[in-house]
C-alpha positions in Angstrom: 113.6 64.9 272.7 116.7 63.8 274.8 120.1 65.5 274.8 121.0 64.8 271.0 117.8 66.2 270.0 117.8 69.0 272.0 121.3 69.7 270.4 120.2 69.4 266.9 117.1 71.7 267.4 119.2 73.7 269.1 122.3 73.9 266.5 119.6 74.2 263.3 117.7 77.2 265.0 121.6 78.9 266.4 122.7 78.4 262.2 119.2 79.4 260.6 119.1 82.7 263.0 115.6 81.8 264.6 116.4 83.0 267.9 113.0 82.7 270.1 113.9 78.9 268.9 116.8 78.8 269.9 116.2 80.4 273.3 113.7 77.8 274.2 115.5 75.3 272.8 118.6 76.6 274.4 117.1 76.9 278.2 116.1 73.3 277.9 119.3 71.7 275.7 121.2 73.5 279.1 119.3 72.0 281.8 120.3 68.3 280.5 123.3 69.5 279.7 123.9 70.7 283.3 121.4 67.7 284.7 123.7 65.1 282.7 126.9 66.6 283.9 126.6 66.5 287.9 125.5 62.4 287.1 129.1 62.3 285.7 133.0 63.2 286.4 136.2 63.2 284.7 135.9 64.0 280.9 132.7 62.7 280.6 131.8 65.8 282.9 134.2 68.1 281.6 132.8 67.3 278.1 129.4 68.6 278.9 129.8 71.4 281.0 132.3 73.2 278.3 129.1 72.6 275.8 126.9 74.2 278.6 129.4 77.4 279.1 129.2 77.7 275.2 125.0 77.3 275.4 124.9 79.6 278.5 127.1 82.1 276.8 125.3 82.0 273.4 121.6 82.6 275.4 123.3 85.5 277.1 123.0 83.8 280.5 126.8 85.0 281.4 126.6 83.9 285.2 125.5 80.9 284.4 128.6 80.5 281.5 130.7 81.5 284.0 130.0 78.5 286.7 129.3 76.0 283.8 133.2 76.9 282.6 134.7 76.6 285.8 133.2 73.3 286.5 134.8 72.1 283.1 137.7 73.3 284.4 137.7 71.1 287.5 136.5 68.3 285.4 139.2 68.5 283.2 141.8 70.3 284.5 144.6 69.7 282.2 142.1 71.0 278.8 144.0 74.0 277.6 140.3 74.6 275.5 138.2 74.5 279.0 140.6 77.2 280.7 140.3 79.4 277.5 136.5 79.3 277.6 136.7 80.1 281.6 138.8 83.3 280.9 136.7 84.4 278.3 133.7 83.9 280.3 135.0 85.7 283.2 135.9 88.7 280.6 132.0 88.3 279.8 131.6 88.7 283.4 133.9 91.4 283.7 135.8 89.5 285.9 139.3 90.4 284.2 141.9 89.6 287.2 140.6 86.1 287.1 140.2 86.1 283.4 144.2 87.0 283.4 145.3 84.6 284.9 142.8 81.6 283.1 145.2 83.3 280.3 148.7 82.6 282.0 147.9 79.3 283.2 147.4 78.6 279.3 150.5 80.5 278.3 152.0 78.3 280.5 151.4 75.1 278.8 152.0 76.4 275.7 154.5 79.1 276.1 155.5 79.7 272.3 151.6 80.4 271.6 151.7 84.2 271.4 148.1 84.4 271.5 148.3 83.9 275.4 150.3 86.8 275.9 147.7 88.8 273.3 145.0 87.9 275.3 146.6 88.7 278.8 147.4 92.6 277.2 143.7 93.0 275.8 142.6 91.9 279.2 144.3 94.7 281.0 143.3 97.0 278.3 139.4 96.0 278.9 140.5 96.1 282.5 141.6 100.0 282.2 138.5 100.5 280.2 136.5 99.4 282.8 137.9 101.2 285.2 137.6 104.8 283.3 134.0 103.8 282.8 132.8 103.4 286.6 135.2 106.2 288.0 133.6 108.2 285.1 130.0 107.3 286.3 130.9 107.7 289.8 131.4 111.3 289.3 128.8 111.4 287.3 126.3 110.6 290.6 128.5 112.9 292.7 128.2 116.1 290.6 124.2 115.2 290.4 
């Protein structure tokens, strides 16, 4: 099937919860996606690389969600949508400096939107988290 099949497949197996479907389906429905997307610029571009983050992120493939959202960020730099999806994906990542300031740059543009300034604290709560968690592990190796 081309790309619209390969969504459809991959839409009915993601909303019937058949995932070995959907992972198959998935891995190819991304590879157009992606193969589609360097033939193309601008919107067109941006378009399908913020559907590729979203496939990339729902397979579990979070490096690869990461790149696909930053190149629908340069495709379409202006999207408020595309720099949400990149800071989420770089949360994903763990990548919460970057993620931050994905965040700002949207709070930016729409600076009555609270939600920008909700997601910017729960960043540097993950953030803190984080940190506890590998300084708590590193002593971990050190008393061993």
């Amino acid at each position: 099937p081309g790309l619209e099949g390969l969504r459809d497949l991959f839409q009915y197996y993601r909303a019937e919860n058949f995932r070995p479907q959907m992972e198959y389906v998935g891995e190819r429905f991304v590879e157009e996606l992606e193969r589609q997307a360097q033939l193309m610029s601008g919107d067109t571009a941006g378009e399908l690389w913020f559907e590729a983050q979203f496939v990339h992120a729902t397979l579990g493939n979070v490096n690869q969600a990461v790149e696909a959202a930053r190149n629908s960020v340069f495709s379409q730099q202006s999207e408020i949508r595309n720099h949400e999806a990149f800071a989420l994906r770089l949360r994903d990542a763990g990548q919460f400096e970057e993620a931050i300031k994905q965040f700002r740059w949207c709070h930016s543009r729409q600076p009555d939107n609270d939600r920008w300034k909700q997601a910017v604290t729960q960043m540097r709560a993950m953030q803190r988290q984080s940190q506890v968690i590998s300084a708590e592990r590193s002593e971990e190796r050190i008393n061993r």
